[in-house]
N, C-alpha and C positions, 0 to 999 in steps of 0.2 A: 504494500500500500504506500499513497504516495501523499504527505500530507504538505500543500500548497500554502506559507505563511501570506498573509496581505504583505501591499510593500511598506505600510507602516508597523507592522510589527515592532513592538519593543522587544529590546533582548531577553525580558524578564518573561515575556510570551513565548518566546522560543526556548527556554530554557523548560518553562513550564510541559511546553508539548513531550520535549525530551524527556524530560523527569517523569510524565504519565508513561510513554511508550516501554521505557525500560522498568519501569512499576509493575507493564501490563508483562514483564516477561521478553521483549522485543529486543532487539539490537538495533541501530540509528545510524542512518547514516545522512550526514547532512550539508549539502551542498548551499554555498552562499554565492548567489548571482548579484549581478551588479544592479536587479532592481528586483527581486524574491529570492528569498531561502526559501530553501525543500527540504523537508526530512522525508527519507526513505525509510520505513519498518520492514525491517529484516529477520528472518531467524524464526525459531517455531516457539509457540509457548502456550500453555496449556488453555490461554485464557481468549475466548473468541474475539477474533478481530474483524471489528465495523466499523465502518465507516462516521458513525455519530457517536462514537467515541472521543475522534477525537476533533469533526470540522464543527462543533459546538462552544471549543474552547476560545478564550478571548485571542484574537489575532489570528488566527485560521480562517483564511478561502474558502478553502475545500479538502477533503480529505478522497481520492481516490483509490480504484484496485487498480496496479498494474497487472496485465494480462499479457503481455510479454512474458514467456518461457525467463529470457537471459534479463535479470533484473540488474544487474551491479553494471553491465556490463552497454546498456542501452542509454540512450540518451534521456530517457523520463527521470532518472534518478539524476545523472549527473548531463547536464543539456551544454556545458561547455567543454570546449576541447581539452582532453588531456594533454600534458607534455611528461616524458619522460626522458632524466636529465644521465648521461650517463660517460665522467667524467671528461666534463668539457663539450661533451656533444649531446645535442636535444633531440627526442622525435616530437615531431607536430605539428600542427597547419600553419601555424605560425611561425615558426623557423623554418631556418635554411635545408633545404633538402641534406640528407645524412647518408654516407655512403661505405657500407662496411664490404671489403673485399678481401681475400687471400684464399689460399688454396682449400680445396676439397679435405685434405690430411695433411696433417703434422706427418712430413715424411721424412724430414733430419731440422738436425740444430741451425745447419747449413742453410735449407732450402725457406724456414720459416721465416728464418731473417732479413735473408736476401728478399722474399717475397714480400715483405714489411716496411723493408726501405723503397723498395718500390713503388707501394700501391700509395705510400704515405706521399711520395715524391709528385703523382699525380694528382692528389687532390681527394683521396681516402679520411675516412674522420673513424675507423673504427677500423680492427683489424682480424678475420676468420679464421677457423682453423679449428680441424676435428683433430681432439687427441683420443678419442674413444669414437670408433668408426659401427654403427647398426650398419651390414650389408647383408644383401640378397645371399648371397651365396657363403657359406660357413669357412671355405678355403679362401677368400679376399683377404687382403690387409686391413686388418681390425682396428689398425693406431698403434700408438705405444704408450697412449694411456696415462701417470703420473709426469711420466717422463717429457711426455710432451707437452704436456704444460707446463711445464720447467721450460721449455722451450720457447715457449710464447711468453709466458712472462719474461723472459730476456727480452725477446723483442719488442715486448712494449716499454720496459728499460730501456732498450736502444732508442725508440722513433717516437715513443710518447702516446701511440694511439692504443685506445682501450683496447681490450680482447675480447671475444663472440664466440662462445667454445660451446658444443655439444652435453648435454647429462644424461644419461638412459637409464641410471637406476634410483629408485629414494636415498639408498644408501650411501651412494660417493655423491650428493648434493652439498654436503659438507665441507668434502675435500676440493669438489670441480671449484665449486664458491669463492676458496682460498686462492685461488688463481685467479678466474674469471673476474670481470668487469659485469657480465651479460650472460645468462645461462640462456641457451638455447634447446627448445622441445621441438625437436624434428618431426617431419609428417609420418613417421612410424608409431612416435609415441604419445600425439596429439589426444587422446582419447585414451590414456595408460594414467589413470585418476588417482593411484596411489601418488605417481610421478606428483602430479599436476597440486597435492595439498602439498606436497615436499617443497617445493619451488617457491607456493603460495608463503609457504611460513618461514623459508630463507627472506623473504622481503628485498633478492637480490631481483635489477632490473631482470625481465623475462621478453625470451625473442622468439612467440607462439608461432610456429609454422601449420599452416591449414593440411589438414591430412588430403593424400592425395587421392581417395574416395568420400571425402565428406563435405555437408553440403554448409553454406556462410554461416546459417546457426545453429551446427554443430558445432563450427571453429566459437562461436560466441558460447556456447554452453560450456566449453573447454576453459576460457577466459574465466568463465564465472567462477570455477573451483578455484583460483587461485585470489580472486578477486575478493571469494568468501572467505581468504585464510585474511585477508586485512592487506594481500599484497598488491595494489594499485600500480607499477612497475612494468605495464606489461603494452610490448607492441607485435601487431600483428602482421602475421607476413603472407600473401597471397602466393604460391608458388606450382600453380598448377597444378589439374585435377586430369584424372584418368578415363579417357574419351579411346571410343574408335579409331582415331588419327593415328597413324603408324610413322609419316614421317618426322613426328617432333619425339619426344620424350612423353612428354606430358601435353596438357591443351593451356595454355597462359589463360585463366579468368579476368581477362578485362573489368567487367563487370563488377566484378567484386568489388574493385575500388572505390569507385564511386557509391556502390551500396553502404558498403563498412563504412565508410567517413560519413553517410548521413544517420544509419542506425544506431552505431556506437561513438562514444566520445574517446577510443582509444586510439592512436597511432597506427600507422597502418606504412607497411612498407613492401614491397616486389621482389619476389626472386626470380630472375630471369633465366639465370641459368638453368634450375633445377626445371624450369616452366618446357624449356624448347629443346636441353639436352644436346644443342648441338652450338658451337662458338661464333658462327657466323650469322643467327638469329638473334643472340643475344641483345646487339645493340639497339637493335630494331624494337624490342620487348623493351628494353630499359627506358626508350625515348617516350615509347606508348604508356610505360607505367604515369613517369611522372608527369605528361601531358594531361594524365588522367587524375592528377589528386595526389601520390604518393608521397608518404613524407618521406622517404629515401628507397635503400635499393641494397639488397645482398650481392655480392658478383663473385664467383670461381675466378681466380687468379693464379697462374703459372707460370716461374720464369720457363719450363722447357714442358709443357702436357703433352709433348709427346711422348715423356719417359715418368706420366703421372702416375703412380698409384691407383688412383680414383679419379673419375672423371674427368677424366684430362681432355677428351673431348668436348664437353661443354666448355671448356677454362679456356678465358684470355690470358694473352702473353700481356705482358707489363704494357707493353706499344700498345697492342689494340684496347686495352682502357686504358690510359693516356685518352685516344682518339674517342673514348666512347664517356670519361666524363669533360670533356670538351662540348662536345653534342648535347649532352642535360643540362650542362650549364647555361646555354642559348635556351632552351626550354623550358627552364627554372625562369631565368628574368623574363621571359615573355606572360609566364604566369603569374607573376608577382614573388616568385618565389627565388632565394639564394643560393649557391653550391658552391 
């Protein structure tokens, strides 16, 4: 339920709503606009919730039902845009486009480095890298796991840009966290809800990847569990869903973007790569994200994908993003937007 203060409320009225709703048993969550506070009533509690409970009290509009599934996570409760701050770099409609790239896996000490001076060199604001690799096939390169994030935190010693690292289990949330800047829930594990209250209650930024069979709110029902842990930290990533189409990878959801940035107030960013699967689509996906809304963009980055581990065929060499945040950046000022 969604209880709507007048815009003259005094605070001693909004204090009061509060002080009933958690009386009643509720959790509160309450947003202050620049001309109405909202309290949102959350959480379950023995005691029926009506609506003339509480739009009777002094300083209450209206008390409404939300009827949206994804409550925390929809614009009724929180109607202005998120920003998620995450050292030095923003996601959100109001900042500069944000642009996290580096390789598929931590494949040496060597290679993350050098991929880090790089991307940073180009105009990078964050920096990727699987040090614990989910793959299809049991005999792949898995990562190397602690090690490799020893690895990336050097490099972000070196160049300064955060790090965007993978987590697959509740367990090593603790440890990935100790390194990470940005934990990242991959479209395998998007809907692995142990995962998902783990993350919530680290309160570390979260980089939600939409599972690549699921539809915009399931990715927002996803959002919610972490949302419910009290962790607000979370941006979303569109990165292609699984269609008939044989010559890409995946189908790139255009669509989504614009959807998610009206439904929800959370962040919203494009994986290009994972979306088309192949390196010479890429730029083209990346141009369309943010012409479409995105607040920034994932990208696979290789000094040599021909002798990548993982994905090497999607991943740009350093040159070709060079050439491809050049291109957003003309796209970014044309929208009002920076990079």
């Amino acid at each position: 339920m969604l209880v709507v203060m007048r815009a003259d409320a005094t605070r001693e009225q909004i204090e009061a709503v509060i002080g009933r709703i958690k009386s009643d048993g509720y959790d509160v969550h309450l947003s202050t606009g620049v001309e109405r506070t909202l309290i949102g009533i959350i959480g379950e509690s023995p005691t029926p919730l009506r609506e003339d409970n509480y739009s009777t009290m002094d300083g209450v509009d209206q008390a409404v039902r939300v009827t949206s599934p994804f409550k925390l996570a929809g614009r009724n409760f929180h109607p202005e845009d998120s920003t998620v701050h995450l050292k030095g770099v923003s996601f959100g409609s109001r900042q500069k486009i944000a642009v996290i790239a580096g390789p598929c896996s931590v494949e040496s000490r060597e290679q993350i480095i050098e991929t880090a001076h790089a991307v940073r060199e180009a105009g990078a604001t964050a920096l990727r890298g699987g040090a614990f690799k989910p793959r299809s096939s049991p005999y792949s390169f898995q990562g190397h796991g602690e090690l490799g994030l020893e690895w990336l935190a050097e490099a972000r010693e070196q160049t300064g840009l955060a790090i965007v690292t993978e987590v697959m289990d509740p367990a090593l949330v603790p440890m990935v966290a100790q390194y990470a800047d940005m934990l990242q829930i991959g479209a395998r594990n998007m809907q692995n809800y142990t995962l998902l209250n783990a993350v919530g209650v680290s309160h570390h930024p979260i980089l939600l990847k939409r599972g690549m069979m699921s539809t915009i709110e399931e990715l927002l029902m996803s959002a919610e569990y972490i949302l419910a842990q009290g962790n607000w930290n979370i941006v979303l990533c569109e990165r292609g869903i699984r269609t008939f189409e044989k010559y890409t990878r995946n189908t790139f959801d255009l669509n989504a973007i614009p959807v998610l940035k009206d439904i929800s107030h959370l962040p919203v960013i494009a994986d290009p790569s994972h979306a088309v699967g192949k390196w010479e689509y890429v730029e083209a996906v990346a141009r369309s994200a943010i012409a479409a809304g995105a607040d920034g963009l994932i990208v696979e980055v290789h000094p040599r994908p021909d002798e990548a581990l993982s994905d090497g065929r999607q991943s740009l060499t350093p040159k070709r993003f060079k050439s491809m945040m050049e291109q957003i950046r003309q796209i970014a000022q044309v929208i009002g937007r920076g990079a």
